[in-house]
N, C-alpha and C positions, 0 to 999 in steps of 0.2 A: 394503390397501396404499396406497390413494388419499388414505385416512384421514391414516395416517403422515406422506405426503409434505406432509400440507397441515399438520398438528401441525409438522413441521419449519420449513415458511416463516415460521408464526407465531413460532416462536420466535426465528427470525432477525429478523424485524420487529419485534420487542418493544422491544427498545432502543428504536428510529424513535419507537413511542407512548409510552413509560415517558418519554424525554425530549426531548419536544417541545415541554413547557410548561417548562421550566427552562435551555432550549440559549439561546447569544445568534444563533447564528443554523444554519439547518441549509443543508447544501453538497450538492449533486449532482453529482457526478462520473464521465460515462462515461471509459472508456480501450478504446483497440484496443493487445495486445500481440502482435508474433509475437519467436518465438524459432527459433533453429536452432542445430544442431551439427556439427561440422565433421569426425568421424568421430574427432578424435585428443583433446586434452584441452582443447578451446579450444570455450569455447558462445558464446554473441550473443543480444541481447534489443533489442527496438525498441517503443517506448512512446511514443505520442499520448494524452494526455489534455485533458479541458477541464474548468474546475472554473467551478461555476456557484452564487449567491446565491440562499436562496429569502427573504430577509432582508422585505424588503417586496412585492417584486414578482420574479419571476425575471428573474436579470442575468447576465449573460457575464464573469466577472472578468478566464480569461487560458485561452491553449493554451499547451498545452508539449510539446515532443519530445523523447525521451533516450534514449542509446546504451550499450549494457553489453556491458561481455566481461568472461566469468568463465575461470578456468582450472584445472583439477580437480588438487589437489598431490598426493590420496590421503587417507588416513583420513577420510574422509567430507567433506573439506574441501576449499572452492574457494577461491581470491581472485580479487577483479576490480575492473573502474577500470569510469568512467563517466561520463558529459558528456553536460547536461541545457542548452536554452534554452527560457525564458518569455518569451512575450509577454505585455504585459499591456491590457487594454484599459483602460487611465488612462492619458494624457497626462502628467500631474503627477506617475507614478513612473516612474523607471528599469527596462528591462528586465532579465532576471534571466541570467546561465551561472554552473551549476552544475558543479564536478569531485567524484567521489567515489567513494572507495578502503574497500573491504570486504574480510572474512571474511566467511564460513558455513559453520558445522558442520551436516548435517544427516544425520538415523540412521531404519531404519524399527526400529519396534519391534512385530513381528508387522503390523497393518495400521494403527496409530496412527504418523504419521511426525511426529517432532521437529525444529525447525530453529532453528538459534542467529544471529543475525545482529548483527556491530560494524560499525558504519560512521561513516564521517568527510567530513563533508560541508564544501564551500566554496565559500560563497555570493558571489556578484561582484555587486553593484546598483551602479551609477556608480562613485562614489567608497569606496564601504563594501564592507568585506571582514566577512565572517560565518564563525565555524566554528559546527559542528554535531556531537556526538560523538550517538551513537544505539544503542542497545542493543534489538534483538527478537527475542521469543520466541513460534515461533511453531507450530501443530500441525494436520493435517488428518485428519480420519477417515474411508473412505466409507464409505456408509451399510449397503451389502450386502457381505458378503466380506470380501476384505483387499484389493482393489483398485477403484477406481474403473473400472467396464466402462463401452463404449457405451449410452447411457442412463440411467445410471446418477445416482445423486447423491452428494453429499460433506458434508462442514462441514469451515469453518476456521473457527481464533479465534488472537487473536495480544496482545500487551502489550507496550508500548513506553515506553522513556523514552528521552528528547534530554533535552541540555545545550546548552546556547549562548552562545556567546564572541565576545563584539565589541569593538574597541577604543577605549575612552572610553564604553563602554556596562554597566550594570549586568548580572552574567550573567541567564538565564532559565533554566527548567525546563520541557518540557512531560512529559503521559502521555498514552497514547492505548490504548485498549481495543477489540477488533473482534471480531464475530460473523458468521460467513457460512455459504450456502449454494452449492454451483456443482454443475453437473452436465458428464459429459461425452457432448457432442455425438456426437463418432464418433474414430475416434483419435487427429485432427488437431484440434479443435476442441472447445473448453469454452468456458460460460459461467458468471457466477461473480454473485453480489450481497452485498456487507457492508458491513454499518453499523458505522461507526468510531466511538467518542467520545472527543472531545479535549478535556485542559486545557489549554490553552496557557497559557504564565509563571503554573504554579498557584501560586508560591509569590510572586506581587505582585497585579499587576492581571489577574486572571482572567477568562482568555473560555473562556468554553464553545460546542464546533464540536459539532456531529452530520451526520456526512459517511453519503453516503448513493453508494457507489461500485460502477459496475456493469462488468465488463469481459470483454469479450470478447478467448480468447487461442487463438492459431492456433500449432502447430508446423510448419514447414516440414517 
């Protein structure tokens, strides 16, 4: 069993080594999430993350804190809003608040659970207004069962594409690909580790990210 679990981290790590000599630069990203619900159709989510450069030396780029409420319509379907600020550590750029209005479908299918996510994002830096339309799909499996028990471990993987819309700005494109492993702590707490790879504007001037995002998530 020991075997397994360690076959599993590597596979989740493979990205990290497959592309580390072709990334332009790789990102580390912890987050603390917790979430609660309110007993009727109304959830809540609360996200600190910090996203950090291993570019040349490790750098502190920015934290950010962001607030979600979803609301359950039925057929497997939520919608929610949500308002995001970044700080950034540059001087020389504007801080960032974000709004952003979702869907999500999601369905279990025996113990593989599917999840559709649209979302529309709107980006405020000083003077510049940003949209962002965003399209992911995403899937988790645990490893034993059809549930993730105490102890237990999981995989996600997810695929994503944005579009982006600025005015007086040529649009962009990115895609972004993710593989993970999380396990759950006890029934209030999991831990989670996935390596994301991103194009970003793959269809100009292309950069290559390999995020490397670890997050620990608490249910009240």
């Amino acid at each position: 069993m020991t075997s397994f679990y360690s076959r599993a981290f590597l596979f989740v790590l493979l990205p990290l080594w497959s592309f580390s000599q072709v990334v332009d630069d790789v990102i580390v990203q912890p987050s603390i999430n917790i979430s609660w619900e309110t007993g009727n159709r109304w959830s809540f989510n609360s996200v600190i993350e910090q996203r950090n450069s291993t570019e040349d030396s490790f750098k502190a780029l920015h934290i950010q804190a962001a607030q979600f409420a979803s609301y359950d319509i039925g057929f497997y379907s939520q919608l929610g809003l949500g308002i995001m600020y970044r700080e950034l550590f540059d001087d020389a750029r504007p801080e960032e608040v974000r709004f952003t209005e979702q869907y999500v479908y999601s369905r279990k299918y025996n113990a593989l659970k599917i999840a559709h996510r649209a979302r529309w994002d709107q980006r405020l830096r000083g003077d510049r207004t940003t949209h962002r339309w965003r399209y992911l799909l995403s899937s988790s499996l645990p490893l034993n069962g059809f549930a993730a028990d105490v102890s237990e471990f999981y995989l996600t993987a997810s695929l994503e594409t944005v579009f982006i819309a600025e005015r007086n700005e040529r649009p962009g494109y990115d895609q972004r690909f993710s593989l993970g492993i999380g396990r759950q702590i006890n029934k209030k707490l999991k831990l989670q580790l996935v390596t994301e790879y991103r194009f970003e504007d793959f269809t100009a001037n292309t950069e290559r990210l390999l995020f490397l995002n670890i997050g620990v998530y608490y249910k009240l």
